[in-house]
DRENPA-3360 file (N, C-alpha, C; in nm, 2 decimals, always signed):
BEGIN
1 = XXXXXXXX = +0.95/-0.13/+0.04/+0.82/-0.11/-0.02/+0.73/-0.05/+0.08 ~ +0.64/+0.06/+0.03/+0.56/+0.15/+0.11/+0.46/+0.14/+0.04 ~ +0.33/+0.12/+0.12/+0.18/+0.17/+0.06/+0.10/+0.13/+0.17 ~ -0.02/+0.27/+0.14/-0.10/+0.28/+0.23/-0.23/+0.27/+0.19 ~ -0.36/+0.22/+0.21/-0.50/+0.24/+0.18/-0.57/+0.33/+0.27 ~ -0.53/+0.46/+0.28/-0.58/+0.54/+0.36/-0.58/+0.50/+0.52 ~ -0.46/+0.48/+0.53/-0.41/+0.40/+0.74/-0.27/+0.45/+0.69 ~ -0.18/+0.40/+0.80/-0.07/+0.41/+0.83/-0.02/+0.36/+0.72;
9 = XXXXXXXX = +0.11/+0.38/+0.67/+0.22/+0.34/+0.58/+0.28/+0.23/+0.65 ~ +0.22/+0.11/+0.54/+0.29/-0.05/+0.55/+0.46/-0.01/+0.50 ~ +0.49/-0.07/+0.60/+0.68/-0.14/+0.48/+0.70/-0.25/+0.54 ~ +0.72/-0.36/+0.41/+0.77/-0.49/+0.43/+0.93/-0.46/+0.37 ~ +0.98/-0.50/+0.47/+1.14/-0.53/+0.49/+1.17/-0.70/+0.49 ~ +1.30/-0.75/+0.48/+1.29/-0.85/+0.46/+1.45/-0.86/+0.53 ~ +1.45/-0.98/+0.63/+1.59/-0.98/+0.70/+1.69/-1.10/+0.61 ~ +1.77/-1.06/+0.57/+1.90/-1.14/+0.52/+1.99/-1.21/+0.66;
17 = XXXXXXXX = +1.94/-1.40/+0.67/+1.99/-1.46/+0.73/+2.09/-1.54/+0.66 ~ +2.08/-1.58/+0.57/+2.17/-1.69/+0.51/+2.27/-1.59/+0.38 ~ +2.34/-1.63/+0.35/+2.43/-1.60/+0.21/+2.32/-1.55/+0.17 ~ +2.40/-1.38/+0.12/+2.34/-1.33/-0.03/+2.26/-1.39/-0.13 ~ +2.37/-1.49/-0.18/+2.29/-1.55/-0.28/+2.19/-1.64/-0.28 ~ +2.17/-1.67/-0.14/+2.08/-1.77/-0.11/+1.92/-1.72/-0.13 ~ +1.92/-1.62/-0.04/+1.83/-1.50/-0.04/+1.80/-1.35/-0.13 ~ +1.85/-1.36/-0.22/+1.88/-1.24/-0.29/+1.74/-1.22/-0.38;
25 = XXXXXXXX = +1.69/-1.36/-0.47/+1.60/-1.35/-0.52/+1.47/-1.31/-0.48 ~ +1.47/-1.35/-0.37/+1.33/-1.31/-0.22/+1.37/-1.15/-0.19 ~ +1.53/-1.13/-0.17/+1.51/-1.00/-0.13/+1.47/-0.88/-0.25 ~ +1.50/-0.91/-0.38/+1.42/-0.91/-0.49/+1.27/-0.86/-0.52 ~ +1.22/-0.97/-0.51/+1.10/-0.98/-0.49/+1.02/-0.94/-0.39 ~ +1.03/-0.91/-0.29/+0.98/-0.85/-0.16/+0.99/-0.74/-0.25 ~ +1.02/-0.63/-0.33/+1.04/-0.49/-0.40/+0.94/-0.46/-0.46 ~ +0.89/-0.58/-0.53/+0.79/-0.57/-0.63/+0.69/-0.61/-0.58;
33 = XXXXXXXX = +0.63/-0.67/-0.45/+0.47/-0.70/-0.45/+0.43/-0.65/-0.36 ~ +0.28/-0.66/-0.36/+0.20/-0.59/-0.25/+0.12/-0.69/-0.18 ~ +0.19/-0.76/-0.10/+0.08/-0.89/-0.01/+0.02/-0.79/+0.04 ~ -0.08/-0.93/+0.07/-0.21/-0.88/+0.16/-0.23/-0.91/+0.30 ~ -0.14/-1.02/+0.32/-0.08/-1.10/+0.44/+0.05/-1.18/+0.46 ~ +0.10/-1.15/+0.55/+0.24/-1.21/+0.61/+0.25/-1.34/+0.69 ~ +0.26/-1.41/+0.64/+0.25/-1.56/+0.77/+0.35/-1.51/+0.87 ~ +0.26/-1.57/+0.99/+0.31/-1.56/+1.12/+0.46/-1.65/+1.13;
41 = XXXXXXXX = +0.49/-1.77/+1.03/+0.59/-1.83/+1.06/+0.68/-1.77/+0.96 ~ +0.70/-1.68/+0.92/+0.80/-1.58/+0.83/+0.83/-1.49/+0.87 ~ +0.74/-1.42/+0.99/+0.77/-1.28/+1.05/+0.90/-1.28/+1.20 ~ +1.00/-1.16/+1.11/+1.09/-1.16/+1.20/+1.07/-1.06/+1.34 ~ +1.03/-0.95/+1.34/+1.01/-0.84/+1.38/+0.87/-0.74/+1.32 ~ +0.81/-0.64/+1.40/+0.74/-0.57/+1.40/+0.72/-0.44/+1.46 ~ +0.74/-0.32/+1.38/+0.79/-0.21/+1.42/+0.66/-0.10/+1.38 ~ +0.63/-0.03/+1.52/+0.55/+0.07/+1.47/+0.57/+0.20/+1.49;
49 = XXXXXXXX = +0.58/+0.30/+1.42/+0.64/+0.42/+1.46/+0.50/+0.55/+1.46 ~ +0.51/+0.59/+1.54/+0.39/+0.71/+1.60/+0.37/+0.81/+1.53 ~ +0.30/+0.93/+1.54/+0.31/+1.01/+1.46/+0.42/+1.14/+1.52 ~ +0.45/+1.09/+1.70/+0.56/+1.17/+1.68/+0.68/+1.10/+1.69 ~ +0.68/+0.98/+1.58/+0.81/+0.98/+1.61/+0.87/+0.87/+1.67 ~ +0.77/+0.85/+1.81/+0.82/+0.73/+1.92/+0.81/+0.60/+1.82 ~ +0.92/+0.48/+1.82/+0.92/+0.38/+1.78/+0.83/+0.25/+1.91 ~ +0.76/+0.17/+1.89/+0.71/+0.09/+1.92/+0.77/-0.08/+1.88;
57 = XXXXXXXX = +0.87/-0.14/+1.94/+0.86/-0.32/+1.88/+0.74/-0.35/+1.94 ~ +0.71/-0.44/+1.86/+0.61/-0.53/+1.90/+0.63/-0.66/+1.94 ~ +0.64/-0.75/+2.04/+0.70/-0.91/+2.08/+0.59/-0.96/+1.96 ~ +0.69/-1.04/+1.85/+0.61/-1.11/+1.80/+0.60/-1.28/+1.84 ~ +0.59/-1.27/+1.96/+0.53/-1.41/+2.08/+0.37/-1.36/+2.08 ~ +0.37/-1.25/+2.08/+0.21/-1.27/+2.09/+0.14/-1.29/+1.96 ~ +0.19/-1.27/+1.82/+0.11/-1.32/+1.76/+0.09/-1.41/+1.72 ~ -0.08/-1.47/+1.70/-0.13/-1.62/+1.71/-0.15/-1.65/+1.58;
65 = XXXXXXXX = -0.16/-1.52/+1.47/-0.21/-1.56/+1.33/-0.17/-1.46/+1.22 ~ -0.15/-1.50/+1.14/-0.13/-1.43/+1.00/-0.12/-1.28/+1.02 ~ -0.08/-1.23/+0.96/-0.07/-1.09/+0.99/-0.14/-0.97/+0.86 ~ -0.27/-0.99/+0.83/-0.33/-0.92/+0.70/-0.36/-0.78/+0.74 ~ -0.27/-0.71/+0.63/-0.26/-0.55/+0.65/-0.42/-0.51/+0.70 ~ -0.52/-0.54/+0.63/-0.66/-0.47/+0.66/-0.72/-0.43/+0.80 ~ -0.65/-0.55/+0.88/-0.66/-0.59/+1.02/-0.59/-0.52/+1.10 ~ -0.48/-0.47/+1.03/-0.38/-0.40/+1.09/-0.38/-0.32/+1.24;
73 = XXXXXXXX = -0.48/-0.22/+1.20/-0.52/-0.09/+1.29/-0.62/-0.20/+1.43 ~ -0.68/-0.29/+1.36/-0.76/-0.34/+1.51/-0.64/-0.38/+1.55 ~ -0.56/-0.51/+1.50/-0.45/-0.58/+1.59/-0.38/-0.48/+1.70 ~ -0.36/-0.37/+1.64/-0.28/-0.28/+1.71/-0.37/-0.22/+1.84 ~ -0.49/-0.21/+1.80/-0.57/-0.14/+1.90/-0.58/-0.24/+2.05 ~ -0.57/-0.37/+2.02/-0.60/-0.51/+2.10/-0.46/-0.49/+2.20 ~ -0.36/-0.43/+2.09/-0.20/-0.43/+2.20/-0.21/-0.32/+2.28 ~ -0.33/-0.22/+2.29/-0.27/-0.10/+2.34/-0.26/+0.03/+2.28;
81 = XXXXXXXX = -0.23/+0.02/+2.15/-0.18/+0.10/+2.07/-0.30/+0.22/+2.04 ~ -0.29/+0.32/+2.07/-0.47/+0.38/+2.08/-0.42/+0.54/+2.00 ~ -0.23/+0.55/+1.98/-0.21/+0.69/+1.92/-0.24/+0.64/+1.79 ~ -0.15/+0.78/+1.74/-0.22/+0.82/+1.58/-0.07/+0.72/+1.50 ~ -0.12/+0.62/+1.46/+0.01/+0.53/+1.38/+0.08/+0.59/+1.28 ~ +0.17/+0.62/+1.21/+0.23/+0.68/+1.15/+0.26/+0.58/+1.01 ~ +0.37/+0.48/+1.08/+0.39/+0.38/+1.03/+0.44/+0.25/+1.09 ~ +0.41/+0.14/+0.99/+0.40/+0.02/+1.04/+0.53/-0.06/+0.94;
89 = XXXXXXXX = +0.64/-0.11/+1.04/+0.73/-0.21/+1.00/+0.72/-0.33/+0.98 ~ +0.68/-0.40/+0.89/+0.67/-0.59/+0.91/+0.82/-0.64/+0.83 ~ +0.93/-0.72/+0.92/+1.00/-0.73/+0.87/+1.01/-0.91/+0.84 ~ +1.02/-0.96/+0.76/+1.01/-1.13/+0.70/+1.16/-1.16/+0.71 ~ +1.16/-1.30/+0.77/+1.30/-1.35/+0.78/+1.29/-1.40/+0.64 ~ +1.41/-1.41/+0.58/+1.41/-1.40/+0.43/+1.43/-1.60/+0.42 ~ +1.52/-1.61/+0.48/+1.52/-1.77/+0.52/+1.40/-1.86/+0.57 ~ +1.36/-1.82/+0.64/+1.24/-1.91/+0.66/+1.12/-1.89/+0.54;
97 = XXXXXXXX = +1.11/-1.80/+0.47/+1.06/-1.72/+0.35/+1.05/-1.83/+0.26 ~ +1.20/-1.82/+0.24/+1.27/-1.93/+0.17/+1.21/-2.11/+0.17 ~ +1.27/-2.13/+0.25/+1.18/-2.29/+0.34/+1.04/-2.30/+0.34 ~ +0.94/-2.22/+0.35/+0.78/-2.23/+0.31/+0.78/-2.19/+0.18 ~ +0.86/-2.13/+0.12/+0.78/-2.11/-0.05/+0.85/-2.27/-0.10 ~ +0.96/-2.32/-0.06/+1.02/-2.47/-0.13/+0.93/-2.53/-0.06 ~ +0.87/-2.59/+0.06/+0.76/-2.71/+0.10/+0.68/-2.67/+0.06 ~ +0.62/-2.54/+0.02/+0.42/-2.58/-0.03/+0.48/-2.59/-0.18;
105 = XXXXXXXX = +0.57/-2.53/-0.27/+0.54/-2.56/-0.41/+0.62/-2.67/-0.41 ~ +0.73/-2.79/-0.37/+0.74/-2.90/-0.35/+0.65/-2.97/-0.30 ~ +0.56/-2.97/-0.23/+0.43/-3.03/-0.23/+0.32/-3.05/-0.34 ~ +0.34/-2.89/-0.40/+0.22/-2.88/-0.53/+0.27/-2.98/-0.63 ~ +0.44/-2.91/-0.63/+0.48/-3.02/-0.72/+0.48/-3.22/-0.77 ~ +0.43/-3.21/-0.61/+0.45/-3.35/-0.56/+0.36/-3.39/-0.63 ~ +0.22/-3.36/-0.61/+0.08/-3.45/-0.67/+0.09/-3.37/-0.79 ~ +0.10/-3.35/-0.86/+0.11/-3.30/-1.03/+0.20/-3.42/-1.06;
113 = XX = +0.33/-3.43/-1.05/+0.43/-3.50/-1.04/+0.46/-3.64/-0.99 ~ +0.36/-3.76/-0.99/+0.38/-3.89/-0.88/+0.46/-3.96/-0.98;
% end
């Protein structure tokens, strides 16, 4: 998935850790939506590519918080990052994905459900 609000071209990728089938529905669905933020404890990788071309990882040890596209261009400015961005990789471990969408809606489920 690609989209831009007039900045650099977001793509959220999504890494396949566990069995296919485990993951398949998430890898699915990462197709079809357009978040507006990536939790920091889902994020596998972070890739930014220049406008000529040069690829940039990013150590995602340094990030302290959520990752919301809007913010995007400052976060990057804070690392250094001061060329012309091209495009931006956020890649989501599909497994741990997995494990926070089952604890918060088994949670929700919990107090609806006593």
């Amino acid at each position: 998935m690609a989209f831009t609000d007039s900045g650099p071209e977001i793509v959220l990728l999504g890494r396949k850790a566990g069995t296919e089938s485990e993951t398949q529905h998430l890898f699915e669905l990462l197709q079809q939506i357009r978040p507006n933020c990536v939790p920091k404890e889902v994020l596998h990788s972070l890739f930014v590519t220049l406008d000529d071309d040069k690829q940039i990882k990013i150590n995602t040890e340094v990030v302290t918080e959520d990752i919301q596209y809007k913010h995007l261009t400052k976060y990057l400015e804070k690392l250094g990052i001061l060329e012309n961005v091209h495009r931006i990789e956020v890649v989501v471990d599909l497994e741990k994905t997995q494990n926070l969408l089952e604890g918060t809606s088994n949670g929700f489920l919990d107090k609806i459900f006593r």
